[in-house]
C-alpha positions in Angstrom: -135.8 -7.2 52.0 -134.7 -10.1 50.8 -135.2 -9.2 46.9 -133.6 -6.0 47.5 -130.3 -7.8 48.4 -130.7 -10.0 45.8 -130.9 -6.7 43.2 -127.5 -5.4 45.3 -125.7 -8.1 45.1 -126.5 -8.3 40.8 -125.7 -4.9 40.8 -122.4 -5.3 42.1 -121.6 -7.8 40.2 -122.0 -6.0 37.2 -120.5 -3.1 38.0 -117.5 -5.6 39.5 -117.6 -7.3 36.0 -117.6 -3.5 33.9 -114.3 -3.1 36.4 -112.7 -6.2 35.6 -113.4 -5.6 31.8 -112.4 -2.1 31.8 -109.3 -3.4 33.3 -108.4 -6.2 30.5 -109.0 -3.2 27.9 -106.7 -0.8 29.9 -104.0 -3.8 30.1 -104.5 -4.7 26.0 -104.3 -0.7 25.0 -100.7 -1.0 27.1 -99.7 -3.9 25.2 -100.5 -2.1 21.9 -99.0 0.6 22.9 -96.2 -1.4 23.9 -95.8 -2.3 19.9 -96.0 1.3 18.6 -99.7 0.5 17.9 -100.7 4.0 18.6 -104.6 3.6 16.8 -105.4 0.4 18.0 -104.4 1.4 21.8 -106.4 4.8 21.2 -109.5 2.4 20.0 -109.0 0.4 23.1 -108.6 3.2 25.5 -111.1 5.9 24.2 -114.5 4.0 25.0 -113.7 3.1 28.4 -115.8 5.5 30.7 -114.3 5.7 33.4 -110.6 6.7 33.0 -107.4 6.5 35.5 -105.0 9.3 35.1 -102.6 6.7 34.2 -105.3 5.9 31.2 -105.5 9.7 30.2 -102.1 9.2 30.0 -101.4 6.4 27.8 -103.9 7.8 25.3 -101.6 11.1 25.2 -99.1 9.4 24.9 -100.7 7.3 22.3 -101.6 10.2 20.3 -98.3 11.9 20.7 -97.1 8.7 19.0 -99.8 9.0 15.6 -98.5 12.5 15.0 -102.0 14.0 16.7 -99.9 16.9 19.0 -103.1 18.7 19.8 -105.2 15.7 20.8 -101.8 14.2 23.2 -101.8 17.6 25.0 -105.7 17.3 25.5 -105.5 13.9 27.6 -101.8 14.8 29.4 -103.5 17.8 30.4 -106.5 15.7 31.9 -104.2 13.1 33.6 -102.1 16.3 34.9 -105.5 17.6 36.4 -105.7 14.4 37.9 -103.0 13.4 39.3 -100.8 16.9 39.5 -97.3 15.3 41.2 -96.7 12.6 38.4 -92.8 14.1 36.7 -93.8 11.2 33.9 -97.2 13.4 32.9 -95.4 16.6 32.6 -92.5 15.0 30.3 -94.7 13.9 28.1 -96.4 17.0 28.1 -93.5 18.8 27.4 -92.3 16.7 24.7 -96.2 17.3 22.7 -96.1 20.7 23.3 -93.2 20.6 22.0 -93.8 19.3 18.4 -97.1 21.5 18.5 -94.5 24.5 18.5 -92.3 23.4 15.5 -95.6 22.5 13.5 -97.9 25.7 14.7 -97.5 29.3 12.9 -95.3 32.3 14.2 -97.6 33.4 16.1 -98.5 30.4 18.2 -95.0 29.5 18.4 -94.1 30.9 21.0 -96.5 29.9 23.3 -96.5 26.3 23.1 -92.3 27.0 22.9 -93.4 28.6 26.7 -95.8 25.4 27.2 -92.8 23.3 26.5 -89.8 24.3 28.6 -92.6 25.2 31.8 -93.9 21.4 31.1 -90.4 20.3 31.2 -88.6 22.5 33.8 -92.1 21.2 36.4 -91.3 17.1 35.4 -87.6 18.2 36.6 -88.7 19.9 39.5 -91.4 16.7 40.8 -88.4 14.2 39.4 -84.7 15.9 39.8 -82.3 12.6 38.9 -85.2 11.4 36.3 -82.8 11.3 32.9 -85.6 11.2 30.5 -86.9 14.2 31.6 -83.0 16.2 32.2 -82.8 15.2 28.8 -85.4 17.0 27.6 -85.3 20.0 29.2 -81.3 20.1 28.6 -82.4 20.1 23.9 -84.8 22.5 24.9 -82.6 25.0 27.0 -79.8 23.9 24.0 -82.1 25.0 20.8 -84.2 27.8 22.1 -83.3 31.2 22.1 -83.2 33.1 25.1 -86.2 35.3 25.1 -88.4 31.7 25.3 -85.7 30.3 27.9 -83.5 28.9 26.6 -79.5 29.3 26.6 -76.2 27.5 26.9 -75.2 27.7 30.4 -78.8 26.4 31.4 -78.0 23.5 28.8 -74.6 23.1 30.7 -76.0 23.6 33.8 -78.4 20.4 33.3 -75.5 18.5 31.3 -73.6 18.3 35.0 -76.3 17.1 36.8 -77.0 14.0 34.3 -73.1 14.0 34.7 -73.9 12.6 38.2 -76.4 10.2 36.9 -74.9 8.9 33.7 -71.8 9.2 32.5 -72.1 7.8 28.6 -75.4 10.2 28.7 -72.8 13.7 29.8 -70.4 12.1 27.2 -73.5 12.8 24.4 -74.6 16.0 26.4 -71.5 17.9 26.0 -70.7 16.5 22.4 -74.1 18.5 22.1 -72.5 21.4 23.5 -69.5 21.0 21.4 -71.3 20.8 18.5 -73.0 23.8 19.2 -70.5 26.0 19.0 -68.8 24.4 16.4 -65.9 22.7 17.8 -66.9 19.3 16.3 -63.3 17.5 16.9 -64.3 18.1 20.4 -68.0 17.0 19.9 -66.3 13.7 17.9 -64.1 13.0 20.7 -67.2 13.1 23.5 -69.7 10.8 21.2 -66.7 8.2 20.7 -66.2 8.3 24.3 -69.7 7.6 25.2 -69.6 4.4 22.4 -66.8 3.2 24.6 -68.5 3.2 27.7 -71.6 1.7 26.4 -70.3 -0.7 23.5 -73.7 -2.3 23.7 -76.3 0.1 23.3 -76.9 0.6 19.6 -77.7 4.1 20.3 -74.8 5.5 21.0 -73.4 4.1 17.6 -76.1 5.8 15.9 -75.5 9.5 17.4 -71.9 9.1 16.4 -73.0 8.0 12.7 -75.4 10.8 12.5 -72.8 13.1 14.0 -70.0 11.9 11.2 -72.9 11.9 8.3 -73.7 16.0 9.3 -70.3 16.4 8.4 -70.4 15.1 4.9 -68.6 11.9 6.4 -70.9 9.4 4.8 -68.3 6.9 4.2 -67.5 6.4 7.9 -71.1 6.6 8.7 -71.8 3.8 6.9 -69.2 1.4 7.9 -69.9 2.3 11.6 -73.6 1.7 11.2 -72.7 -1.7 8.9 -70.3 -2.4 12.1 -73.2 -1.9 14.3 -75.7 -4.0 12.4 -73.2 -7.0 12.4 -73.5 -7.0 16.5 -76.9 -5.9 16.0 -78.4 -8.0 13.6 -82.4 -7.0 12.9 -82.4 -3.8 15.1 -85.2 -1.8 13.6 -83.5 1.8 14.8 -80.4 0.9 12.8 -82.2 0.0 9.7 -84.0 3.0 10.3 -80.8 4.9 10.5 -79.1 3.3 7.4 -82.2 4.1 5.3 -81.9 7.8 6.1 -78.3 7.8 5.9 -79.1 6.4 2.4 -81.8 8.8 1.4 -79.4 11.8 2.5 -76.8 10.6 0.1 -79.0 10.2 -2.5 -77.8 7.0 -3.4 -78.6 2.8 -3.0 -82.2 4.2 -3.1 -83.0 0.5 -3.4 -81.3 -0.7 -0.6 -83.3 2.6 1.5 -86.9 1.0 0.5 -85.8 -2.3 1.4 -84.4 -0.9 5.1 -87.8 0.8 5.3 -90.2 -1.6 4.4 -88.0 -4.2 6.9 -88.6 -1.2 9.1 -92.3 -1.3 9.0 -92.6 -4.8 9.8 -90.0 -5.2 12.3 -91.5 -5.4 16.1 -90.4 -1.8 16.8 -91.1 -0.4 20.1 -91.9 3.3 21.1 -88.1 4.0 21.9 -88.0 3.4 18.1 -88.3 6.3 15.4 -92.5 6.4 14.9 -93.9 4.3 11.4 -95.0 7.9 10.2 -91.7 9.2 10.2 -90.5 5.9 8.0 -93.6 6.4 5.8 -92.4 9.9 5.1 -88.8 8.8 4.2 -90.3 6.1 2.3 -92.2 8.9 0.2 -89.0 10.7 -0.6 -87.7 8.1 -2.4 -87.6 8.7 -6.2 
């Protein structure tokens, strides 16, 4: 009896050690994550056996973040099957099927377009005041055409209720809208009212630049983003944002590479453009 408690005990040790390990590499695939290190978190996460749906998770998340669309959908859909009430999951999900229908044929299109707003409109339904996720479903209701779902007064519909949660956020929501129909003095006034209710937050600067450079104003884009880099200094999406504004001109070409390269060694987070979408600019560069 005795040796067959002995041979319990080492056996739950082991499996207590595997569980404590499993966690450190769960913990150090968030952390790479955390740094936009979509491969090394993927390495760290894809051995481990026995996955949590937040796991699943992170690794489709991770994949959504190396460009691999199909693979992301793979895991969300796992952590989904796992844990079927999480609004987070179903974002996600939305947002890779989302990329899987701008980069898929005509004829698959319109299914992962489908994929997409159902993935979206379910993380609203689990999550109503979640902004990330009434964000994404209002761009989606706002770009697609009706027969897949989309449509302005579902857009403006889901611009009022982030008006209840944010107001800087409705300011950018119905500049959107604005812009949409082409009335971009109104869209201008909106995204300059949203910079003046968030002074701070370097993003708002940036979707009034990019507003002012669709325009042709690259002038004003450019001190606004200089402006913004002076309170700013080192913020990796407004170097990412000057490089493009750069590369759309077609001039200081020089000045773009250096932005990029900074860019690609700057600490950037995943609330910063991806590295593959700098590499890409970088390769358009005469």
């Amino acid at each position: 009896m005795k040796g067959h408690a002995e041979r319990g005990l080492i056996v739950a040790m082991l499996l207590a050690g595997a569980v404590m390990a499993a966690g450190g590499d769960a913990q150090r695939a968030r952390e790479f994550y955390g740094r936009a290190e979509y491969q090394a978190a993927i390495d760290t996460m894809l051995p481990l056996e026995s996955k949590t749906p937040d796991s699943l998770a992170l690794l489709g998340q991770a994949y959504y973040g190396n460009g691999e669309y199909k693979q992301a959908t793979i895991y969300l859909e796992k952590a989904i099957a796992a844990s079927p009430s999480n609004a987070l999951y179903y974002d996600w999900l939305g947002k890779a099927y989302g990329w899987r229908a701008e980069t898929s044929s005509v004829l698959t299109a319109p299914f992962y377009a489908s994929k997409t707003r159902e993935s979206f409109e379910k993380a609203v339904a689990l999550d109503p005041v979640n902004l990330e996720a009434l964000g994404d479903v209002f761009e989606y209701y706002l770009e697609a055409p009706r027969p897949l779902g989309g449509g302005m007064d579902k857009a403006e519909a889901i611009a009022v209720r982030i008006g209840r949660l944010d107001a800087a956020e409705f300011e950018c929501k119905l500049a959107a809208l604005a812009e949409k129909r082409k009335q971009f003095d109104a869209a201008e006034q909106h995204l300059r009212r949203a910079v003046a209710m968030k002074p701070d937050q370097v993003g708002r600067m940036i979707d009034l630049g990019e507003f002012l450079a669709r325009r042709g104003r690259y002038d004003e884009c450019e001190d606004l983003l200089r402006a913004a880099g002076n309170r700013n200094p080192g913020s990796p999406s407004l170097m990412f944002a000057q490089a493009s504004l750069e590369i759309r001109r077609g001039r200081n070409l020089a000045e773009a590479q250096r932005l990029l390269r900074s860019y690609l060694a700057s600490p950037i987070t995943p609330d910063d453009p991806p590295r593959l979408e700098a590499l890409r600019l970088f390769k358009m560069v005469p």
